[in-house]
N, C-alpha and C positions, 0 to 999 in steps of 0.2 A: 874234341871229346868223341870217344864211339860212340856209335852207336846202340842203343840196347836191342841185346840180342830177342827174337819172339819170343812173350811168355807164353804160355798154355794156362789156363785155368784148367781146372782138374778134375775130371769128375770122383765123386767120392761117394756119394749114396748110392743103394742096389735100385732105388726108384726109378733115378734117373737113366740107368743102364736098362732098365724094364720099359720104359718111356720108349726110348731110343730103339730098341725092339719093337716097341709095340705099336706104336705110331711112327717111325720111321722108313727111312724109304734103305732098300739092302742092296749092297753092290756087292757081288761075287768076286772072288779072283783066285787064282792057283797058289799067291804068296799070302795075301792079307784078304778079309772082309773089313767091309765099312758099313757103317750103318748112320744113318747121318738124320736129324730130327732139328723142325725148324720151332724153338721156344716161342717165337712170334713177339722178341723183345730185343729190336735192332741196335737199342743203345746199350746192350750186354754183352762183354765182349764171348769168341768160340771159347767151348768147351770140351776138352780132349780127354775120351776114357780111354784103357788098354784091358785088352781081357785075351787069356789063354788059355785053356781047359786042360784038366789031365792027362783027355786022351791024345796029345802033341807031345806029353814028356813031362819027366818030374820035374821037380821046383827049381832046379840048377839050369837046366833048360827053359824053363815058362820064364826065368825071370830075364836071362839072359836075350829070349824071342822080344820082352818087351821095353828093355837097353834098348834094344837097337832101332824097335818102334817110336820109341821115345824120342830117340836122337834125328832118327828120319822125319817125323814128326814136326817137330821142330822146324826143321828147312820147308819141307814141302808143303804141309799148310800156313805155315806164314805167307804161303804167298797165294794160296788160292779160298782160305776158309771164311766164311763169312759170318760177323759178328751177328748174336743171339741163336746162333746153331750149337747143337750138341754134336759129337764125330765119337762114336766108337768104333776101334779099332781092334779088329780081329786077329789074332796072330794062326797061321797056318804051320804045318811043320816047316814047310821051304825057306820062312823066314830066318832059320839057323846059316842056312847053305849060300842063300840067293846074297848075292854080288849089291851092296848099300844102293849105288845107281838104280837098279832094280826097284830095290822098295821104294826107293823117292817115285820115280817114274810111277811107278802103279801105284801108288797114295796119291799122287794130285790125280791122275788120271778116276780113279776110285771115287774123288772129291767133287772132280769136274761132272762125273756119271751120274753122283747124287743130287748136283743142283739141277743137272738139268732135266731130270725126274722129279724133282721136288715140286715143280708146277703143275704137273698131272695126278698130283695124288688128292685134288677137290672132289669131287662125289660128281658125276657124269648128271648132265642136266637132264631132267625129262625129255622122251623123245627123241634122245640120242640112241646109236646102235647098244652101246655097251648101258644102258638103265633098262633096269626090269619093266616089264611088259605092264603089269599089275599092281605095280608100285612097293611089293615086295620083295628083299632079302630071298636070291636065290637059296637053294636049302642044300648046300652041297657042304 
């Protein structure tokens, strides 16, 4: 019998993509962003958004950028993504162009940058260099 192939859970609400924003940790890159948010519910499995904005291209293009995130997707965090995370996934314009190997490689790699950021996003303890002096929120 094969194997089955990795599902994705899906994200589907704007909350959750604003979550992932907003409390998440953001990995840059020239093909794809990530943005990757830990739900803090290890027995739920990952959750994969795709999003692509107008200004990369009309809708024949945005959907086609996110085919192929989908499809990469698929391979490359099945093997690095860790259950009760959320991963959105940014599509750039180079995602048309860039050679599939590419986007695998820079999605785990993206994946791998966000876990191991994800441990430094606690709030700096008193006393450390990076905590306010006066215990308050710099004003910048």
């Amino acid at each position: 019998m094969p194997a089955e192939p990795f599902r994705l859970d899906t994200l589907r609400l704007r909350r959750d993509f604003l979550a992932a924003s907003r409390d998440g940790v953001k990995i840059g890159g020239p093909i794809i962003g990530l943005q990757m948010r830990d739900r803090g519910a290890p027995e739920t499995p990952a959750r994969v958004g795709f999003t692509a904005t107008k200004r990369v291209g009309g809708a024949v293009e945005r959907n086609r950028m996110k085919r192929r995130l989908r499809a990469a997707a698929r391979s490359a965090l099945a093997e690095v993504a860790r259950p009760g995370c959320d991963y959105v996934v940014i599509a750039r314009r180079a995602v048309l162009d860039a050679a599939f190997d590419r986007i695998l490689r820079d999605l785990r790699e993206a994946a791998k940058r966000a876990h191991g950021r994800e441990k430094r996003t606690s709030p700096a303890p008193a006393g450390s260099p990076s905590a306010p002096i006066d215990g308050r929120e710099s004003g910048r």
